[in-house]
C-alpha positions, 0 to 999 in steps of 0.5 A, a space after each residue: 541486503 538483497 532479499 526474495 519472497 517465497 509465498 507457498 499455498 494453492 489458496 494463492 495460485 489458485 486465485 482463491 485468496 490475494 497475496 497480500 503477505 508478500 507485498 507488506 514483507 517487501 514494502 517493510 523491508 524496502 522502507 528498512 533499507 534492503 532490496 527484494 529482487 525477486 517475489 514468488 508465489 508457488 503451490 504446495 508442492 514438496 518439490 517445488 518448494 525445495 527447488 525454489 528456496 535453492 535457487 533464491 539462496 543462490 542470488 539473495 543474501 536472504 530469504 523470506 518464506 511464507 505459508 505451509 507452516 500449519 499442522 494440517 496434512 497440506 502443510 509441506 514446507 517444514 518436510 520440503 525445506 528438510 530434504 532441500 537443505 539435507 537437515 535432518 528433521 528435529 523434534 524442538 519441545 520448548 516450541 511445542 510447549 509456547 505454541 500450545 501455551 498459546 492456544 489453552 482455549 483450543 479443542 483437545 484434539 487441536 492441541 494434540 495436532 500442533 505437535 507437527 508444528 515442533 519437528 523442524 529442520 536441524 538448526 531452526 530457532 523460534 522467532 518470538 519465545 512468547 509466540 503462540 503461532 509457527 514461525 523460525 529462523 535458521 542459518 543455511 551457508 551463512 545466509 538466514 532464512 525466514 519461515 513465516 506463517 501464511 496468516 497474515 496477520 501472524 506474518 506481519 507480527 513476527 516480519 516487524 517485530 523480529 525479522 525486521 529487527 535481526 536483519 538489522 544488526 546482521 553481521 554476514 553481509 557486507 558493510 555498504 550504505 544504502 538510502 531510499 526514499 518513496 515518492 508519491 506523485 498525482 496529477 502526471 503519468 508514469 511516461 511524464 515522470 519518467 521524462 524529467 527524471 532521466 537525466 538523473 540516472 546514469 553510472 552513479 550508484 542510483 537507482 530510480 524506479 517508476 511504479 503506477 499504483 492506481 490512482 497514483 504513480 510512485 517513484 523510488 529512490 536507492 543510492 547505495 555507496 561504501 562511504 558513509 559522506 559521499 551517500 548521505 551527499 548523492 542522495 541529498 543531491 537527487 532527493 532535491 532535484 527530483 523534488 524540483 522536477 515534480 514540483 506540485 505534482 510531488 504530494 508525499 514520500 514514503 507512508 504518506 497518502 493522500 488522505 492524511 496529508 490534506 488532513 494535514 493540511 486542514 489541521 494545519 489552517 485550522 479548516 473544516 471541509 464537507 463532501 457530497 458525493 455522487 459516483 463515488 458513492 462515499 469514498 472519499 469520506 471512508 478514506 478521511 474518516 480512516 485517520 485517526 483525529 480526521 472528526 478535528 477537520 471532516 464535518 460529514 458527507 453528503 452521498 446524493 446519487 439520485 437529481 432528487 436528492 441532489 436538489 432536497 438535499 444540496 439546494 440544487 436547482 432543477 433547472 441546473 440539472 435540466 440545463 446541464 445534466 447531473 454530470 456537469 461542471 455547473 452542478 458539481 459547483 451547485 453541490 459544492 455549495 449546498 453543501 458548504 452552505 448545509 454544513 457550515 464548513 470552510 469548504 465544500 467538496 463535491 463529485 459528479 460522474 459516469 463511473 460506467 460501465 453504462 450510462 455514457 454518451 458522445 457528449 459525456 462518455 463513460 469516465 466523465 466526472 466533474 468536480 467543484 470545490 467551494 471555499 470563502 475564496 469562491 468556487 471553482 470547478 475541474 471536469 477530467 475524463 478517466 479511463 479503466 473499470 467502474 472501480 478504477 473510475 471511482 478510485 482516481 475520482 476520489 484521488 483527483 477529488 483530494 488533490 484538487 483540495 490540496 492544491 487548494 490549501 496550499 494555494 498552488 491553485 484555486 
């Protein structure tokens, strides 16, 4: 089904909080198979919001709204969506008495207000009977609509529990087949994956999308059919020629991140790895550590920022870093070892660089890092020069950083 996103607040057109609600709605309704058009983030103006939801119901066969559901005087959506869909406003006691049965340890004077959160449009229904916040569903011309709370954990509870689920056994749309799949791709830009993947778009029923997610780039894949064999058959196809054309640059699909795949892969050879950072400052190890079991794997990190404790710490020498510079090739392999050799792993994982905004200079300007990798194989070692913002450095850092491990454990290279 085609969907939109409606996001109502002046936190969030003002700037003063991020719409995140909106980008975990579409990125769950895209993995259960349906496609958002359109996202929109408007204010909470009672005109407005019934202006938008009208023209959404126009082109979706859903809709998906957030926010402005509280009991608060800023909170219009229930009174916009009343006058938009010309539904007389009703009063539903059953969910006043769920919502203040979730909220027994609130202040008396808290309980009395969330009586607003009851009178509704005509024909609303509760998402979840056993709910302690606002969220309903109604039906407008045969097409539903979902009102969700702005917090986002409460959003994301009642989008997965139940929206998610009653979109999936719909009865008002029209049967058709559609397959999707996420690619995630490291090591080429947009433009280059863009090139080889061309020749796969065309009059068939695909749809690839090209999408730079810093520090990576992800791909999309839609094939929608009415015959249930010949989309099975045309995904298959471009599936496995997409996957030949990115090659080793191909690192995971749909959820996968980087991280948990090279913890994959260590899990998988039984290897042991160890870090020592500089301009990263500790970000590839708060990225392992994320996964649950990576303690199986990740023995520990080193985050050696200044040249004294890159040599008390890591064994590297002084005359290295005189010879060559804290951002080298030579001592990101000195780190690599040293901390290889402090920790007893099976690899050593180290970088050094200029994440910036300061500190560049002709030779090694403001992006430059260095990286080394040590294992029983030996030791190897990469410099890339990046560009962007001192946080965007030290993010593709941390992403060359892994991928030049996975690579590694699954001797594409190294």
């Amino acid at each position: 089904m085609r969907g939109e996103i409606i996001a109502i607040g002046d936190e969030l057109t003002s700037g003063r909080i991020l719409n995140t609600t909106s980008y975990f709605a579409a990125g769950q309704l895209f993995a259960a198979g349906h496609e958002i058009v359109a996202m929109i983030t408007i204010g909470d103006d009672p005109a407005l919001i019934g202006k938008t939801l009208l023209q959404s119901l126009a082109r979706a066969d859903f809709v998906i709204v957030t926010g402005g559901l509280g009991a608060t005087s800023d909170d219009l959506t229930n009174a916009a969506v009343i006058d938009a869909l010309g539904r007389p406003e009703t009063f539903y006691p059953e969910i006043l008495a769920q919502i203040r049965a979730g909220s027994k340890h609130a202040p008396e004077s808290v309980r009395l207000s969330l009586e607003k959160l009851a009178w509704l449009p005509a024909g609303a229904h509760a998402l979840k009977f056993d709910a302690s916040m606002a969220g309903h569903f109604l039906v407008h011309e045969g097409k539903p609509i979902f009102f969700l709370p702005g917090v986002p954990h409460e959003m994301k509870e009642l989008l997965v529990e139940t929206v998610i689920s009653r979109l999936a056994v719909w009865e008002g749309e029209e049967v058709r087949q559609l397959r999707q799949r996420l690619y995630r791709v490291a090591g080429l830009p947009e433009i280059e994956i863009n090139r080889r993947l061309t020749h796969l778009e065309g009059d068939k029923p695909i749809k690839i999308g090209y999408y730079p997610v810093l520090p990576e780039v992800q791909v999309s894949l839609t094939v929608v059919g009415d015959d249930l064999e010949a989309t099975e058959r045309l995904f298959a196809e471009t599936d496995g020629a997409i996957r030949v054309a990115l090659g080793h640059h191909l690192y995971g699909t749909d959820a996968e991140s980087l991280p948990q795949v090279v913890g994959g892969l260590l899990a998988e050879r039984g290897c042991t790895l160890a870090l020592a950072e500089s301009c990263t400052g500790g970000l590839i190890a708060a990225q392992l550590t994320a996964i649950a079991g990576s303690s199986a794997y990740f023995r520990g990190g080193v985050v050696a920022y200044s040249n004294d404790l890159k040599m008390k710490l890591l064994g590297v020498e002084s005359g290295t870093l005189a010879q060559f510079g804290a951002v080298s090739r030579e001592t990101a392999r000195a780190m690599a070892l040293g901390v290889r050799e402090v920790s007893g792993a099976d690899y050593g994982l180290a970088v050094t660089g200029i994440a910036g905004p300061s500190g560049g200079t002709p030779e090694k300007p403001v992006g430059t890092v260095c990286f080394g990798l040590a294992g029983a194989a030996g030791v190897q070692d990469l410099r890339v020069q990046f560009r962007g913002e001192r946080w965007q450095v030290q993010a593709a850092a941390a992403h060359q950083a892994l991928d030049l491990l996975r690579l590694t454990l699954a001797d594409i290279v190294g």
